[in-house]
C-alpha positions as CSV (number, residue, x, y, z in Angstrom):
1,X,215.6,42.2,186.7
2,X,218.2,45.0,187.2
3,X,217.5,46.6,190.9
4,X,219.9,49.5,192.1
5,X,219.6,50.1,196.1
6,X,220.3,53.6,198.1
7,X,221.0,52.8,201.7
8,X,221.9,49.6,201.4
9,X,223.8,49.3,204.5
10,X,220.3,50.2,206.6
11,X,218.1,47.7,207.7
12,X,215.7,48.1,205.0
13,X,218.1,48.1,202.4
14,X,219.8,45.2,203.8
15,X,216.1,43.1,203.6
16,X,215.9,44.2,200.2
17,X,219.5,43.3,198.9
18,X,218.8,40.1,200.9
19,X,215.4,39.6,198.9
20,X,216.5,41.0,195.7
21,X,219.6,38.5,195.5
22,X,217.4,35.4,196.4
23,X,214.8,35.8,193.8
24,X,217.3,35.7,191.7
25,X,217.4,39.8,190.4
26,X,220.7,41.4,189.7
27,X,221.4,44.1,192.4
28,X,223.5,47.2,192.2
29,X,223.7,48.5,195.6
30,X,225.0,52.6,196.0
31,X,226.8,53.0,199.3
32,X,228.9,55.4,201.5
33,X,230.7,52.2,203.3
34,X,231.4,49.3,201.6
35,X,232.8,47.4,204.3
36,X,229.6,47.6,205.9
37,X,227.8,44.8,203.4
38,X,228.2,41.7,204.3
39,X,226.6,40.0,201.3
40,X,228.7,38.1,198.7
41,X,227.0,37.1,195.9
42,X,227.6,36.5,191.7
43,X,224.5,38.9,191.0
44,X,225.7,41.7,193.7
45,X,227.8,44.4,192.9
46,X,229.1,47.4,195.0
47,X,229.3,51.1,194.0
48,X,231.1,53.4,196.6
49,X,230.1,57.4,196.7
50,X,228.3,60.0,198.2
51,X,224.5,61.0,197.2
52,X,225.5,64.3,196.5
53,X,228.6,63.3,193.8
């Protein structure tokens, strides 16, 4: 499954990244920081911007 996640850098949207990428789901997370995921994975990829672009 395709996810995209707002927040990621938050707790929540860290858990859900976290589960997301284990159950084997490709994950597009949204974020102002990208620095601030710590996550490397195949299945993972990082969009940088603001919610209001």
């Amino acid at each position: 499954m395709n996810i995209t996640i707002f927040g990621a850098t938050g707790a929540i949207g860290q858990l859900l990244t976290q589960f997301a990428l284990e159950n084997g789901d490709i994950v597009t997370v949204y974020v102002r920081n990208p620095e601030k995921i710590k996550q490397k994975h195949s299945n993972l990829r990082i969009v940088t911007g603001e919610l209001t672009n």
